[in-house]
Structure formats: C-alpha cells, structure tokens
C-alpha positions, 0 to 999 in steps of 0.5 A, a space after each residue: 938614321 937621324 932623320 927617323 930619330 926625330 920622326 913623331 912617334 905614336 904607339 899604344 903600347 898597352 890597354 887595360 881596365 883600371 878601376 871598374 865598379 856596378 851598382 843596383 840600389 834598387 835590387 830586384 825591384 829593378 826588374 819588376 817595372 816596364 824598362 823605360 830607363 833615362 841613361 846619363 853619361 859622364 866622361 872624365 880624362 886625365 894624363 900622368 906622365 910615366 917617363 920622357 916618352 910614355 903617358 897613361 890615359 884614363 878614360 872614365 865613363 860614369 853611367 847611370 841609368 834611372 827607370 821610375 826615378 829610381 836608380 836601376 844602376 850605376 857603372 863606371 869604368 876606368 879604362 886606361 892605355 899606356 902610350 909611347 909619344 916622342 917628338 911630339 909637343 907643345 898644342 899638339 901633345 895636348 891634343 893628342 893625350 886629351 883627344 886622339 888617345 881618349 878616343 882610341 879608349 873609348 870602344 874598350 870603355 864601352 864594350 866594359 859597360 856593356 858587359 858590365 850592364 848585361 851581366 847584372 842582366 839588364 838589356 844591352 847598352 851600347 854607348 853611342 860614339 863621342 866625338 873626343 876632338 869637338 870635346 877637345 875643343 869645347 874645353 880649350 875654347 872653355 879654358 881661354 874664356 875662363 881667366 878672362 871672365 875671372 878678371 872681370 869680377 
C-alpha cells in the first residue's frame, strides 16, 4: 500500500469551456467578398493551483481571421481542466502543467473554434496540431536567457 501511496498520480478530472466569445466587425459584408482569409493563432496557458494535489489549466486560443484586410472574425476560447497531480514535482510538475496538459486541452479548444466559427456560417477551421513540448521549450530556453540579458544592461 505504501509503495502506490508514493506512485506519481495523473488524472483529468474535468474539462470545461470557461470563457468563450465570437466576434464579426465586418458583419455581412464578410460574406460579400471572395473568402481568402489570412488566419492568426495566439495561445496563452496559465495554471492555478486549486489545493495540494489538483490544478486547473487554461488553454486560450485567440484566433482572427482577416479577408481584404478587414476583420472577418475573431473567436477566443477558453478551455480548461481540472487535473489531479500528486508525487510529481519540481521541473517535471512544471512541464507536466505547461506542456502535457495544454495538449491534453487543445482538441477541446479546437473543436470550440471550429464550432464557433461555423455557426457564424463561415467555412470550417480545423486549427492545425501544435507541439505543446517544443513550445514548452522555447519559453524555458527563452526564460534562462532572460536575466542573463537583463544584467547585461
């Protein structure tokens, strides 16, 4: 029994849409011009700890989609799980809430925009895969630079 007490332990224990919004400036002069859209993707995480062992994540997808240089629409989602994590720490809890469970969020997050963007009656966007571990990496690498280039100045 004591050996599985200190066994790293993992769940989702819950997945849920917490903010979610749709824009369309440009109305229905959207749907007047050829669909040639320009799309931009922003994503932003953040982690709050809820108690000892459980922490919610936030995956925000921010995507706007330009056609003749006017905004067509702009949708953001925010999708969020509720994670059991115990006997995991230090580095590894760090990369498990800024990498594996982003990526674990970001088909719900998709799925949202996609519903989002079609029921404003636009054609379907199916968000391509993102590669939550080489972000993960960029930001720390990113992160280590940081205060050495700030003592620098």
């Amino acid at each position: 029994m004591s050996e599985t007490a200190n066994q790293p332990q993992f769940a989702l224990q819950r997945v849920f849409v917490k903010d979610a919004s749709l824009e369309t400036p440009a109305g229905a002069k959207a749907f007047t011009q050829p669909w040639q859209p320009e799309i931009n993707l922003e994503m932003n995480t953040r982690t709050t700890t809820l108690d000892e062992k459980h922490y919610e994540v936030v995956l925000t997808l921010t995507v706007t989609a330009k056609n003749a240089d006017e905004t067509a629409f702009l949708v953001e989602v925010q999708q969020a799980g509720i994670f059991l994590i115990a006997g995991i720490e230090g580095p590894e809890l760090h990369h498990t809430l800024g990498a594996f469970c982003p990526n674990l969020l970001f088909p719900y997050a998709r799925e949202a925009v996609d519903n989002f963007v079609t029921k404003a009656s636009f054609p379907p966007l199916m968000l391509a895969p993102v590669n939550f571990d080489a972000l993960y990496a960029q930001q720390m690498q990113q992160s280590a630079e940081q205060p050495a280039t700030e003592e620098t100045h």
